[in-house]
DOKENU-398293 format. One line per 10 residues: number of its first residue (from 1); their letters; for each residue x, y, z of N, C-alpha, C. Coordinates in steps of 0.2 Angstrom, whole numbers. Atoms other than C-alpha are relative to their C-alpha. Layout:
REM residues N
NUM	a	X,Y,Z,X,Y,Z,X,Y,Z  ...
***
This chain:
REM residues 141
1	xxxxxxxxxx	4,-6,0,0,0,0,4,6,0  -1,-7,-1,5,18,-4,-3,5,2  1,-7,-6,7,33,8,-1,6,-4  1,-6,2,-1,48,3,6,4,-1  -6,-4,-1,12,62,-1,0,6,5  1,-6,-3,16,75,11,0,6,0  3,-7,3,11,92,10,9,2,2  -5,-2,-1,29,101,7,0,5,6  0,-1,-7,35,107,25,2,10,0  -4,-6,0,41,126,19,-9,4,-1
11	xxxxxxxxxx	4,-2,-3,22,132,18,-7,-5,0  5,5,-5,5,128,27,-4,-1,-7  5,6,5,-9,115,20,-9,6,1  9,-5,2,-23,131,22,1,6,-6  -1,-8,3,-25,147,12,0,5,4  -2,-7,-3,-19,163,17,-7,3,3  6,-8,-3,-32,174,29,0,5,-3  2,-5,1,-39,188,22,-2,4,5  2,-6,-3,-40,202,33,-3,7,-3  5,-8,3,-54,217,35,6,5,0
21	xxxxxxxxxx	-6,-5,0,-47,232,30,0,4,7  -1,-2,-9,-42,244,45,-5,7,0  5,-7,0,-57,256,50,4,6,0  -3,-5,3,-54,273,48,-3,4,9  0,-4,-3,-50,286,63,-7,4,0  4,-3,-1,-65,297,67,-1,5,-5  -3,-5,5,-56,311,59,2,-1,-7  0,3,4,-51,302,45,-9,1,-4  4,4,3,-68,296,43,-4,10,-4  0,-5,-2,-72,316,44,0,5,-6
31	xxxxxxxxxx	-3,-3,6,-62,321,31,0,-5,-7  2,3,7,-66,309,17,-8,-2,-1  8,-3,4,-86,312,18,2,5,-1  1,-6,4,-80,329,16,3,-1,-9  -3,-2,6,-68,325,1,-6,-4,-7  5,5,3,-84,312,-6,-2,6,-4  5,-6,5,-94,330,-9,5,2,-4  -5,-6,4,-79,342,-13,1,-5,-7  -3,1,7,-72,330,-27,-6,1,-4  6,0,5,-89,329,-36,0,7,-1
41	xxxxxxxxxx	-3,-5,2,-85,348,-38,7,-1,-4  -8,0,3,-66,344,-43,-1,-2,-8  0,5,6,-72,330,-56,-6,5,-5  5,-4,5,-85,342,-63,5,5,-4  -7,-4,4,-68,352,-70,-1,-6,-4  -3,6,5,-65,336,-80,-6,-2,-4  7,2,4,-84,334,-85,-1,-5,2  0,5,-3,-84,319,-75,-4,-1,6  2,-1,-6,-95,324,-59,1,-7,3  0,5,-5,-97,307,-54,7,-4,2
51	xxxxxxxxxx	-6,5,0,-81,299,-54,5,2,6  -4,1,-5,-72,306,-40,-4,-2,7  4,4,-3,-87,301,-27,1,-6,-1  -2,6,2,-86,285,-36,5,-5,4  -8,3,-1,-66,282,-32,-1,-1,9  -1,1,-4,-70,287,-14,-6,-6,3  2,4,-1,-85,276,-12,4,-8,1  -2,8,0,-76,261,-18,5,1,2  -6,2,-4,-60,264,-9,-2,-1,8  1,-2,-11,-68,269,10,-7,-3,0
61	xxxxxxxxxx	8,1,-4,-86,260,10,2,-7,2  -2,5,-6,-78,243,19,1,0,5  -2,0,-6,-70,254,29,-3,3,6  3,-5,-6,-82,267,37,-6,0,-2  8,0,2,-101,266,36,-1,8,-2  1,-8,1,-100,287,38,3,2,-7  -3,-1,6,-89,289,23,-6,-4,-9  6,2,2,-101,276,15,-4,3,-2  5,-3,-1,-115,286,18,2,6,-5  0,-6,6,-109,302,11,2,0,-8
71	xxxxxxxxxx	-1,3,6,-101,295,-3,-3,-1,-4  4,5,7,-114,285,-10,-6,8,-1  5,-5,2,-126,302,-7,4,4,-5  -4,-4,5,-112,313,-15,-3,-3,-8  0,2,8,-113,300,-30,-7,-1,-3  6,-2,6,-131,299,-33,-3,5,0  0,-6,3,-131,319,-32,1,1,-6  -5,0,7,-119,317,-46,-5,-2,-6  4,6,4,-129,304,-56,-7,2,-3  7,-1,0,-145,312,-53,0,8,-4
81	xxxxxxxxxx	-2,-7,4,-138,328,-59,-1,2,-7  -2,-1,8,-132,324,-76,-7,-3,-3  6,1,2,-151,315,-77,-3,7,0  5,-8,2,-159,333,-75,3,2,-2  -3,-6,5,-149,343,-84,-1,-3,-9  4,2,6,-152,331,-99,-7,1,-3  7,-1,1,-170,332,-96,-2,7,0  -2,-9,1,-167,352,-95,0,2,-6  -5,-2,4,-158,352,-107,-6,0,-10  3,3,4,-172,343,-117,-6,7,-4
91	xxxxxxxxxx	6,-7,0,-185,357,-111,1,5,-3  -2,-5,1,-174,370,-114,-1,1,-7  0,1,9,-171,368,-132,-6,-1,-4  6,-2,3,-189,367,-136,-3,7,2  0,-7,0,-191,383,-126,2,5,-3  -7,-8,4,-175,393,-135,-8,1,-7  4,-2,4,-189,390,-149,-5,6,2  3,-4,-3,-201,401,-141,4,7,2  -1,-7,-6,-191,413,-130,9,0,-3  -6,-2,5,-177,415,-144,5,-2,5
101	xxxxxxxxxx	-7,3,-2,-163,405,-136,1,3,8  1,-2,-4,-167,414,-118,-2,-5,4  1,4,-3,-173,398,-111,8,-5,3  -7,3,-3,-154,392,-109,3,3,6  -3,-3,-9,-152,402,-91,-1,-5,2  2,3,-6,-161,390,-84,5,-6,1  -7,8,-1,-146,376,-88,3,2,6  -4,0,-4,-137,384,-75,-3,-1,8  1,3,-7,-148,382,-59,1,-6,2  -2,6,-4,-146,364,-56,8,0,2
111	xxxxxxxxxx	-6,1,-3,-128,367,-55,2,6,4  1,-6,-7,-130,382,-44,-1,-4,5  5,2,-6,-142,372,-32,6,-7,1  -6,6,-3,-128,356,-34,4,2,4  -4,-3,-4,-114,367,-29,-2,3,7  2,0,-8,-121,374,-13,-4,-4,3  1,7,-3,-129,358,-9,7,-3,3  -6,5,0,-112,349,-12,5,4,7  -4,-5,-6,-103,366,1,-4,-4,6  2,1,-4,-116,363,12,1,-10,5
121	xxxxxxxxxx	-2,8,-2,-114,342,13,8,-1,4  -8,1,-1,-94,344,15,1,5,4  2,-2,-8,-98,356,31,-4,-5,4  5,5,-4,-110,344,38,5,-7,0  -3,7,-5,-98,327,37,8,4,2  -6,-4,-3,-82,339,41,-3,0,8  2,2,-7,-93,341,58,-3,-5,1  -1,5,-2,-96,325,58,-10,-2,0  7,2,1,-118,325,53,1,-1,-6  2,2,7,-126,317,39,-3,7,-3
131	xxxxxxxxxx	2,-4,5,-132,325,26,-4,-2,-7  6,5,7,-146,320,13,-1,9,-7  2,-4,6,-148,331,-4,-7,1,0  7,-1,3,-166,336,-9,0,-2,-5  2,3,7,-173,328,-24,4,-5,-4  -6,4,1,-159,315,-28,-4,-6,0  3,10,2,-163,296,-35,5,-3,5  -3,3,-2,-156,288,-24,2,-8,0  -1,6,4,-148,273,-33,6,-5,3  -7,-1,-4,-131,270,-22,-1,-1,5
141	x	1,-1,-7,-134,265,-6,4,-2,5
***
């Protein structure tokens, strides 16, 4: 009869542990709901609104449910944004026909009421409160 063979003695016969990632400092947590909002401002330079909430969701939402939280509301501000401004955009353009191309101010208030939404968010998780947008699909949770 043949002996099984032995499992070679220089490593173990389980798989490597995975460990949770390391929660995040209070401060910390603090400081990256606030950068969740501000980036969605940075990334809107780049015509990307959503992408810098995004980066932040997926890198800090295992580590901090706060970060979590603002992040995912940050991102379907973003999300929900580019949605109305489409549908705006839609309205607009059959109004320019009536109101001789003068219906095109109105493109600018959603990103007026985004921008001090998004100041006001990145004050509230800086002190450490939630903060919910108004009128947002909230798709990201």
């Amino acid at each position: 009869m043949s002996q099984p063979p032995h499992p070679p003695q220089n490593r173990p016969p389980y798989p490597p542990q995975h460990h949770a990632p390391a929660p995040l400092s209070p401060s910390d947590e603090r400081m990256w709901g606030m950068f969740a909002h501000l980036s969605a401002i940075a990334a809107s330079f780049v015509t990307l609104p959503p992408l810098g909430p995004l980066i932040v969701f997926l890198v800090f939402k295992d580590r901090s449910g706060f970060v979590r939280g603002h992040s995912a509301e940050a991102l379907n501000m973003t999300i929900s944004l580019v949605i109305y401004e489409i549908g705006l955009f839609v309205v607009c353009s059959v109004l320019a026909l009536v109101t001789f191309g003068l219906a095109y101010v109105l493109m600018v208030v959603p990103g007026v009421l985004a921008l001090v939404f998004t100041i006001l968010g990145a004050v509230a998780a800086n002190q450490g409160r939630v903060h919910r947008y108004p009128l947002i699909i909230r798709m990201v949770r």
